[in-house]
Each structure stands twice: as C-alpha cells, then as structure tokens.
MIDOSE-1310 file (N, C-alpha, C; in nm, 2 decimals, decimal comma, always signed):
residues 183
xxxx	+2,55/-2,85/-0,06/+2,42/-2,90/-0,10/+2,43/-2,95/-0,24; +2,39/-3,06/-0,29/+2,41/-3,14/-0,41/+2,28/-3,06/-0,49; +2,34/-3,06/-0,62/+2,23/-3,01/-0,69/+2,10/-3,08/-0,69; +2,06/-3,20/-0,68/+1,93/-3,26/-0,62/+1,83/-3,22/-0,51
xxxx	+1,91/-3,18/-0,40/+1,88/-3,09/-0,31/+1,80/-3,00/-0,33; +1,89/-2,92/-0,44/+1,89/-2,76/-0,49/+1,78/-2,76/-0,55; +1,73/-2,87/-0,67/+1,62/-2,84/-0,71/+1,49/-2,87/-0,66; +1,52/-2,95/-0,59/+1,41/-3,05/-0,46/+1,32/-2,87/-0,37
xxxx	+1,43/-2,81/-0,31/+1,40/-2,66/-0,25/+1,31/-2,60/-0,38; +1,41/-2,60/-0,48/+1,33/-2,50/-0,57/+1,19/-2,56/-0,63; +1,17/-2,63/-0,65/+1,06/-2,71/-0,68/+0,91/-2,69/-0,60; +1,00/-2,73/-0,46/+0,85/-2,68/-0,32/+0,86/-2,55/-0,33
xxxx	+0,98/-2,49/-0,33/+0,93/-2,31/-0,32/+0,78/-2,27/-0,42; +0,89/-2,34/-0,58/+0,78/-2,25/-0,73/+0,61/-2,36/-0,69; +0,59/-2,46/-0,63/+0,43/-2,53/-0,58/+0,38/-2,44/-0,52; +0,46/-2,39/-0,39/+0,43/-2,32/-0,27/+0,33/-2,15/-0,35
xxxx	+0,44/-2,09/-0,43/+0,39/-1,98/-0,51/+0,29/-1,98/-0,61; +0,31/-2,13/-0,60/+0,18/-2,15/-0,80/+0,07/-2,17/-0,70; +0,04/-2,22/-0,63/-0,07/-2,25/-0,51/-0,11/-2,12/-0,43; +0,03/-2,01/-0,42/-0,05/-1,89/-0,37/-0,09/-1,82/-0,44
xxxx	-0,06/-1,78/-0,61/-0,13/-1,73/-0,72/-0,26/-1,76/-0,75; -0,27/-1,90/-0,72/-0,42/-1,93/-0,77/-0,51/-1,90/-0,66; -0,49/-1,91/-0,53/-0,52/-1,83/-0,41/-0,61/-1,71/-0,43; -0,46/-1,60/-0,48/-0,49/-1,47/-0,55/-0,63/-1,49/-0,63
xxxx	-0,59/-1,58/-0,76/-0,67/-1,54/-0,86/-0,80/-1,59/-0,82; -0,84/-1,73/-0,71/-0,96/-1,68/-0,65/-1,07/-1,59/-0,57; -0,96/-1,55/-0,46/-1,04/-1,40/-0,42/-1,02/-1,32/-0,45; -1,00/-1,32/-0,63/-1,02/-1,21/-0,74/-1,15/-1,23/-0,74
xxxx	-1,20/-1,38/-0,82/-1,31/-1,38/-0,83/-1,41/-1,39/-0,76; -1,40/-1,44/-0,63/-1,52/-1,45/-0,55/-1,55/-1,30/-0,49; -1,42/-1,22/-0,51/-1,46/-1,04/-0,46/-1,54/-0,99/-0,60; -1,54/-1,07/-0,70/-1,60/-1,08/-0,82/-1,50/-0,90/-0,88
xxxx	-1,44/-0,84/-0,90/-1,37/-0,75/-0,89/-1,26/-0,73/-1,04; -1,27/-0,65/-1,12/-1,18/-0,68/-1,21/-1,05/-0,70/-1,16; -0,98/-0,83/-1,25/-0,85/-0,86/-1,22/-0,75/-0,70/-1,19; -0,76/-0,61/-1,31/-0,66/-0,50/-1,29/-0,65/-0,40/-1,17
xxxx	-0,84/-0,37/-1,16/-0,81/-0,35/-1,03/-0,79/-0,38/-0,89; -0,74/-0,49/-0,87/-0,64/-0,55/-0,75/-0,53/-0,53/-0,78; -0,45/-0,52/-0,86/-0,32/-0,50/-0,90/-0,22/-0,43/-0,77; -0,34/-0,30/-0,76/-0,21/-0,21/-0,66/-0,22/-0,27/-0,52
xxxx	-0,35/-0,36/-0,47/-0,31/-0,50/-0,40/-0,24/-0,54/-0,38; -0,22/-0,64/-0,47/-0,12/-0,73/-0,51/+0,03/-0,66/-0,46; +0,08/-0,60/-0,57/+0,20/-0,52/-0,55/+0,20/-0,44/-0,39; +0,12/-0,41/-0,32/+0,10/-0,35/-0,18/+0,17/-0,48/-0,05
xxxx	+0,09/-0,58/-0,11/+0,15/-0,69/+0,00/+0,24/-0,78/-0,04; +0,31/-0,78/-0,23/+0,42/-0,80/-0,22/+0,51/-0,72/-0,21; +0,50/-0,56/-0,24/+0,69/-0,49/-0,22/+0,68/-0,39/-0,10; +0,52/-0,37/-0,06/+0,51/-0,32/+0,03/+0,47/-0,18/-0,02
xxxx	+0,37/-0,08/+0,09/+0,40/+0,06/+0,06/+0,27/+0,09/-0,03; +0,26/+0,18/-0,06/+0,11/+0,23/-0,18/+0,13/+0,25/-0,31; +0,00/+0,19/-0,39/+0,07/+0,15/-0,52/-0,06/+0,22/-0,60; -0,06/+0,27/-0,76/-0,21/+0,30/-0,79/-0,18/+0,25/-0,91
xxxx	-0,27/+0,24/-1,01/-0,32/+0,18/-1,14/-0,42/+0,29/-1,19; -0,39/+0,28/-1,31/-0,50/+0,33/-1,43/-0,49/+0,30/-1,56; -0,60/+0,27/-1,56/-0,63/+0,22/-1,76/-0,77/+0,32/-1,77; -0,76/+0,29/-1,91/-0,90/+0,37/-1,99/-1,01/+0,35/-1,94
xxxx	-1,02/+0,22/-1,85/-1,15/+0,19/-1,81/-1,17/+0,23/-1,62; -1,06/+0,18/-1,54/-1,05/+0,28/-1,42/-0,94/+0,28/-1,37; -0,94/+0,31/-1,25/-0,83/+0,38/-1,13/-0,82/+0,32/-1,04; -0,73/+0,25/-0,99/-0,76/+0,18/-0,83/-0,62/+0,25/-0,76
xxxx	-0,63/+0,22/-0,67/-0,52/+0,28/-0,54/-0,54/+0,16/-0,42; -0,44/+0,14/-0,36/-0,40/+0,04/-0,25/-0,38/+0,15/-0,16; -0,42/+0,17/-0,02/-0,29/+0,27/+0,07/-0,25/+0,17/+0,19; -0,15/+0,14/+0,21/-0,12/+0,06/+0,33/-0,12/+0,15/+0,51
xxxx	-0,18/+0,08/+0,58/-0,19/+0,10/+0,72/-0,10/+0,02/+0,76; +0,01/+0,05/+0,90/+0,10/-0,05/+0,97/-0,01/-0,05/+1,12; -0,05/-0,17/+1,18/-0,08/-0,15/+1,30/-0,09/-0,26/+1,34; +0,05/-0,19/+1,49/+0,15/-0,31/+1,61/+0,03/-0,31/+1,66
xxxx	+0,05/-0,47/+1,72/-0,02/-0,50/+1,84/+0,09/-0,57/+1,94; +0,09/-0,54/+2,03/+0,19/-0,54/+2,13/+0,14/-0,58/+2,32; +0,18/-0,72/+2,33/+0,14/-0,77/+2,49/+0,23/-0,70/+2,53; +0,20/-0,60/+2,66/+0,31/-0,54/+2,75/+0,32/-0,70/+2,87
xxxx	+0,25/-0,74/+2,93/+0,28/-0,87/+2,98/+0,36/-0,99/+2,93; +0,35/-1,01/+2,81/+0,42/-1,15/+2,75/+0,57/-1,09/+2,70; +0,56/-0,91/+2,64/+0,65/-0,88/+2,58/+0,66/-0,91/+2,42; +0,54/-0,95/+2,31/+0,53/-0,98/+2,22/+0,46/-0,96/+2,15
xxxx	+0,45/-0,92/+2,02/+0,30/-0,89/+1,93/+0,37/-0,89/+1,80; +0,28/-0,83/+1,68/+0,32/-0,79/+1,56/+0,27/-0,73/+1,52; +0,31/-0,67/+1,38/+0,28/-0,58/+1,28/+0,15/-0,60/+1,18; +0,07/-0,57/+1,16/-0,07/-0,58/+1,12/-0,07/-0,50/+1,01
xxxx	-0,07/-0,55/+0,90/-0,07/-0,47/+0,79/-0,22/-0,44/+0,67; -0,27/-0,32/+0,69/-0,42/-0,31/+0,63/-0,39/-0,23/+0,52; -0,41/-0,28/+0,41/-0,44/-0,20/+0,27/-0,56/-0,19/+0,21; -0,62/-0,06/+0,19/-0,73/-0,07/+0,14/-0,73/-0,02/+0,01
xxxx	-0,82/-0,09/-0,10/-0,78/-0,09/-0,23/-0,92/+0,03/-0,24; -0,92/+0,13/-0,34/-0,99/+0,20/-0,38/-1,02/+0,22/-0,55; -1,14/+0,13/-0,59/-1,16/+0,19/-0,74/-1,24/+0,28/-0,76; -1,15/+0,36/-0,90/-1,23/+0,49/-0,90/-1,23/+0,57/-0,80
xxxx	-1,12/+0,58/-0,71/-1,20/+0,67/-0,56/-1,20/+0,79/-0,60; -1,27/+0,92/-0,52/-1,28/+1,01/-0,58/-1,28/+1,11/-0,41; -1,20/+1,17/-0,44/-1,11/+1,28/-0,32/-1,26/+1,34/-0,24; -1,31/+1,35/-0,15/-1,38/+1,44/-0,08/-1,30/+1,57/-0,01
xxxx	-1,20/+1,57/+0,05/-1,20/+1,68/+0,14/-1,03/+1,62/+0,20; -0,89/+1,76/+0,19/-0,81/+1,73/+0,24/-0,83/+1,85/+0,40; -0,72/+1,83/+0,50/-0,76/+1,95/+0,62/-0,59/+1,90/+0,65; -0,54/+1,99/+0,67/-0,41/+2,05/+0,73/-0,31/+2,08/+0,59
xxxx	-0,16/+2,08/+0,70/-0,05/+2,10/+0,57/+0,05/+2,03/+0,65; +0,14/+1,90/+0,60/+0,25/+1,85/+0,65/+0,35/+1,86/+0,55; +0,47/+1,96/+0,61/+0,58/+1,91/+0,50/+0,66/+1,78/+0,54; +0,73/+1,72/+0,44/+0,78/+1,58/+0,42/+0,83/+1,54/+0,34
xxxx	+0,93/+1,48/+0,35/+1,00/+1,41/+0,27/+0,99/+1,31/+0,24; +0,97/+1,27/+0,05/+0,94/+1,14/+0,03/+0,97/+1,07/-0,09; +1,00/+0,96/-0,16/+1,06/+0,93/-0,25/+0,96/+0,80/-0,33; +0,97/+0,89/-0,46/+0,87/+0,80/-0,53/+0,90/+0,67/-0,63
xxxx	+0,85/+0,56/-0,64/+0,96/+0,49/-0,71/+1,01/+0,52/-0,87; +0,92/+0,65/-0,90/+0,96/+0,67/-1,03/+1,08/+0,82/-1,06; +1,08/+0,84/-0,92/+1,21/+0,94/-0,88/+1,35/+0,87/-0,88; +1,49/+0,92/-0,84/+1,58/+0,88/-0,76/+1,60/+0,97/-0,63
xxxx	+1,57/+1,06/-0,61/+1,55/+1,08/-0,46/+1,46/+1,17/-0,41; +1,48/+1,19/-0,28/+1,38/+1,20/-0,21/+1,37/+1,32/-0,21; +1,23/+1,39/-0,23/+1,21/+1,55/-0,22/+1,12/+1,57/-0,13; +1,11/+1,73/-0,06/+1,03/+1,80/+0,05/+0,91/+1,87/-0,05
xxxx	+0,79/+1,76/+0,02/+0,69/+1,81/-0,02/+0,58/+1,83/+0,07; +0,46/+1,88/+0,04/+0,36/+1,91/+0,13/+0,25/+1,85/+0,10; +0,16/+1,77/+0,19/+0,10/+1,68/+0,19/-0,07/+1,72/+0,29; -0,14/+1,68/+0,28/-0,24/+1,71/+0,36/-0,25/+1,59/+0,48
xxxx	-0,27/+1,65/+0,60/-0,28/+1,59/+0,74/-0,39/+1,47/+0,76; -0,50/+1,49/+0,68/-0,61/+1,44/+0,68/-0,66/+1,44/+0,53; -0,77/+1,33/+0,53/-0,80/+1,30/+0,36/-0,91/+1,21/+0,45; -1,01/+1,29/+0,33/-1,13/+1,18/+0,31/-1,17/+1,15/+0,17
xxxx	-1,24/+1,00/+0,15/-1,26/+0,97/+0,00/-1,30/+0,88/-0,03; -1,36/+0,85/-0,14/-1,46/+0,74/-0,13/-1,44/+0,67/-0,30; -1,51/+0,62/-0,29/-1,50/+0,50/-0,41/-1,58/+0,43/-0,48; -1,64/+0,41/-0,56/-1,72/+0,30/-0,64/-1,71/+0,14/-0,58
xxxx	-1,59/+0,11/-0,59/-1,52/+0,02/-0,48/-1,46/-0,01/-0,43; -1,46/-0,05/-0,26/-1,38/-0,03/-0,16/-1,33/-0,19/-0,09; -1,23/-0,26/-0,09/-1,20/-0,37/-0,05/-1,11/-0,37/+0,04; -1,10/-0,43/+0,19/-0,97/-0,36/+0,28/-0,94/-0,53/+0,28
xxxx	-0,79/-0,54/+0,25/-0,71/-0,66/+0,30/-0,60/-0,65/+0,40; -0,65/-0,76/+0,49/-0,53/-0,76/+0,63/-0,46/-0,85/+0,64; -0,31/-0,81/+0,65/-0,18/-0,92/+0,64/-0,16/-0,96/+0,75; -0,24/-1,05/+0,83/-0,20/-1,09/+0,99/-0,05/-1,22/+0,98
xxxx	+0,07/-1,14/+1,01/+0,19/-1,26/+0,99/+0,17/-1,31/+1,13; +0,07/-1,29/+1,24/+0,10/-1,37/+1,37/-0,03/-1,51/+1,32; -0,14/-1,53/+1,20/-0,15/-1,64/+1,18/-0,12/-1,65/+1,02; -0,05/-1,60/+0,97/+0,03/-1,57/+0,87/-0,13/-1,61/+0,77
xxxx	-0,20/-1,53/+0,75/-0,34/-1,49/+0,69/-0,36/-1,36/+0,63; -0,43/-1,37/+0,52/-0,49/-1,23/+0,47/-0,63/-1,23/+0,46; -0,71/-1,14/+0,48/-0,83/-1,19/+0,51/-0,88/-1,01/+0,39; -0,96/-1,06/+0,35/-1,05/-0,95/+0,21/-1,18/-0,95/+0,29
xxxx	-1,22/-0,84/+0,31/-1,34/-0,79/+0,29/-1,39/-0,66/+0,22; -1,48/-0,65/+0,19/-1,56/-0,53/+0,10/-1,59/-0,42/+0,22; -1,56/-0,25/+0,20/-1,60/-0,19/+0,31/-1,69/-0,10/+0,24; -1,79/-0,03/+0,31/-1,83/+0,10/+0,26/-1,78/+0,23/+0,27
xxxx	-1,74/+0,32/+0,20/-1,71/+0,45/+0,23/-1,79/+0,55/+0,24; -1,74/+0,70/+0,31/-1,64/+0,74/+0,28/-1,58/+0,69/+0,40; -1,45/+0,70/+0,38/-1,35/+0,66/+0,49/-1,25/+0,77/+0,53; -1,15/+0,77/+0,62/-1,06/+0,90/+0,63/-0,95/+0,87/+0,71
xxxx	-0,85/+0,94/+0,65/-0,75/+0,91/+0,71/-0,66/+1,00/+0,74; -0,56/+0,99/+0,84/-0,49/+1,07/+0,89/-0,30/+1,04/+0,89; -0,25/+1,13/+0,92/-0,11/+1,07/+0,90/-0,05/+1,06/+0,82; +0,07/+0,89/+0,80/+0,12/+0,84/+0,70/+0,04/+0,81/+0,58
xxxx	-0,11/+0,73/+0,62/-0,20/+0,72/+0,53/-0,28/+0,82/+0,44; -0,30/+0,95/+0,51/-0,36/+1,05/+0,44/-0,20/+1,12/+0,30; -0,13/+1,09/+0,37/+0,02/+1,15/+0,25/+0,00/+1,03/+0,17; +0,01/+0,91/+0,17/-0,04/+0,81/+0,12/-0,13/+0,83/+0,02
xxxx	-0,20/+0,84/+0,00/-0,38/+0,87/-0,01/-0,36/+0,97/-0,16; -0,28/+1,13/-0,09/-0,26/+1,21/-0,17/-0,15/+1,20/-0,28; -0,04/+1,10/-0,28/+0,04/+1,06/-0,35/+0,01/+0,98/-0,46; -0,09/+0,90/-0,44/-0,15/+0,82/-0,53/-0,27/+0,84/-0,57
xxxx	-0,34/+0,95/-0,53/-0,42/+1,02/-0,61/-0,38/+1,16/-0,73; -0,27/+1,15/-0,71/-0,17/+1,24/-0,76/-0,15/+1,16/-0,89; -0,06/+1,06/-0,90/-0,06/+0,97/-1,02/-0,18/+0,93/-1,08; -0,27/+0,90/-0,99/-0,38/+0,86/-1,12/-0,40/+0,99/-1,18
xxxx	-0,41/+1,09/-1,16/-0,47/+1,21/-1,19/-0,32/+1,31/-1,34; -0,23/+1,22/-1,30/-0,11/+1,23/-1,40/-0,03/+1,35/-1,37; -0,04/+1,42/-1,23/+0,04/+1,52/-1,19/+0,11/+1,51/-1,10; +0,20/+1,53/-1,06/+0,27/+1,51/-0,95/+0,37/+1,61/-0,91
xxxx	+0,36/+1,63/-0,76/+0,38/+1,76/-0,69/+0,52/+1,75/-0,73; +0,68/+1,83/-0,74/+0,80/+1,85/-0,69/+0,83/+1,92/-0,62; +0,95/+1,92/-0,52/+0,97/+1,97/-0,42/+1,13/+2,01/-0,42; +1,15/+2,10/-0,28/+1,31/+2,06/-0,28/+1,40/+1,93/-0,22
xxxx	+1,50/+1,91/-0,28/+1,57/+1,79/-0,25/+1,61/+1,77/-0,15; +1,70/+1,69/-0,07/+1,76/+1,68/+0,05/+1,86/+1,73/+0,02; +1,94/+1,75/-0,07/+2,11/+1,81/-0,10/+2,07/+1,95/-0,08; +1,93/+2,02/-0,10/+1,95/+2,15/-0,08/+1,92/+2,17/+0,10
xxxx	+1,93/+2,12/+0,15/+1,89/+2,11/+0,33/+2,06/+2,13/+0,37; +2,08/+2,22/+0,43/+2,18/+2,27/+0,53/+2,16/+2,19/+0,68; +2,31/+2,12/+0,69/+2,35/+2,06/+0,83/+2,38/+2,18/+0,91; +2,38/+2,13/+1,05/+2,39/+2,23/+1,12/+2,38/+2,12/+1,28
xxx	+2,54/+2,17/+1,29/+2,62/+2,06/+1,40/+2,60/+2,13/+1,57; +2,54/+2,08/+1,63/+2,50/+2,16/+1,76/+2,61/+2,10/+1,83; +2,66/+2,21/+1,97/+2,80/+2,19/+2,02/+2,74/+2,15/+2,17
C-alpha cells in the first residue's frame, strides 16, 4: 500500500471518529446531562465493562447488561449491549452472597470476593443506552428508578459503588487456590 493510500484510510477513519464525537457531544446535550456525568458511558461502550466517576460535584456509574438474541430457525442473532448510567445513585437494598472472582483495572490480578446476588438503587439520574450492532445503533433514553438487578449486573453495581464511596473490598488471590487433578 503506497503511503497515499495509507493516509487516504487514515483520513476517513479520523472524519469517521470526529463525526462520531460530535454525535456524542450531542446527545450530551439534548439528554441536557452534565458532560462528566456520561463519562462512565462513554468509556462502557468504548472498552467495555462498568465504569464509575466522581468529582466534588457527583457520582455517576455505567453498569453494562449483555443480552443475546438468537433465531433458533435462521441460526443467527446478536449481542445487545445495555448500560445504564446512574448519577448520584444511591444503594437501596443488597439480598444474597456470591463468592467471585474478579479483577479490577486498578489491580493486577484477580481476587475472590463476595458480592451481593441482587441490588437495588436508584438515582437522581437515570439514562439506559443500547448498543444494537445488528443495526449498528445506540439509542439513549431516560429511565425512572428504582431499578434492580441480579447476577453479573448486581456484582457490577456493587463494585462500582464501592469506588465511588473510596473503599474497596480485598480478597484472596487465585495463587492462593489449590489445584486438584481428578483421576
């Protein structure tokens, strides 16, 4: 590929991205919503996974949902990705105990912690964004809470209400877990 080529590619890629930034920074403002708190948004549907923020003034939290939709007839579907951003949210009620293993990105590995099964919580404000890649769309709307969740999302939930709150659980490591070879 001649370097003309090369920057011809790079050129429509950086249009392609300055056109989806300003995207962004529209339904910043038409969700009328401070810029910072979308952040753990943003960062949710670019690196993936749950993200939270805090400044002096508030707290926001992203938690991501995965949910397949799958034709048993055609043999085809995809991955549906729902994050709902939470500012200010503020914990109502955890119910169970799940131990788990999980790795934070401010860790280097992964530790056994215990998580609650279920979480409910609510928010000052609540915005759920859906990454449909089968019409390659994200669609924002405003939800009311409380909301609740269960699962990956409730450990979710509790992980990043953990950071805003500046504590964060430790656990034991995976190096301390004994293998054990069945014959």
């Amino acid at each position: 590929m001649e370097s003309t080529e090369y920057d011809i590619l790079n050129y429509d890629k950086l249009k392609k991205q300055l056109s989806f930034n300003f995207a962004e920074n529209k339904a910043i403002n038409d969700l009328n919503i401070k810029p910072d708190a979308f952040i753990p948004v943003l960062f949710s549907l670019k690196f993936g996974g749950d993200w939270s923020f805090k400044t002096s003034e508030l707290e926001a939290m992203a938690v991501k949902e995965k949910i397949t939709r799958y034709n048993e007839n055609t043999g085809e579907g995809y991955t549906l990705e729902r994050v709902t951003l939470f500012v200010n949210p503020c914990l109502i009620s955890n119910e169970g105990k799940v131990l788990r293993l999980e790795k934070c990105g401010a860790k280097n590995e992964r530790e056994l912690v215990e998580r609650p099964f279920r979480v409910k919580l609510d928010a000052e404000d609540i915005v759920q964004a859906e990454l449909n890649p089968k019409i390659m769309e994200i669609s924002l709307k405003r939800i009311k809470g409380p909301l609740s969740f269960s699962g990956s999302a409730a450990y979710g939930v509790s992980h990043e209400i953990e950071h805003l709150a500046g504590c964060e659980r430790t656990g034991k490591f995976l190096w301390e877990f004994k293998y054990r070879v069945q014959g």
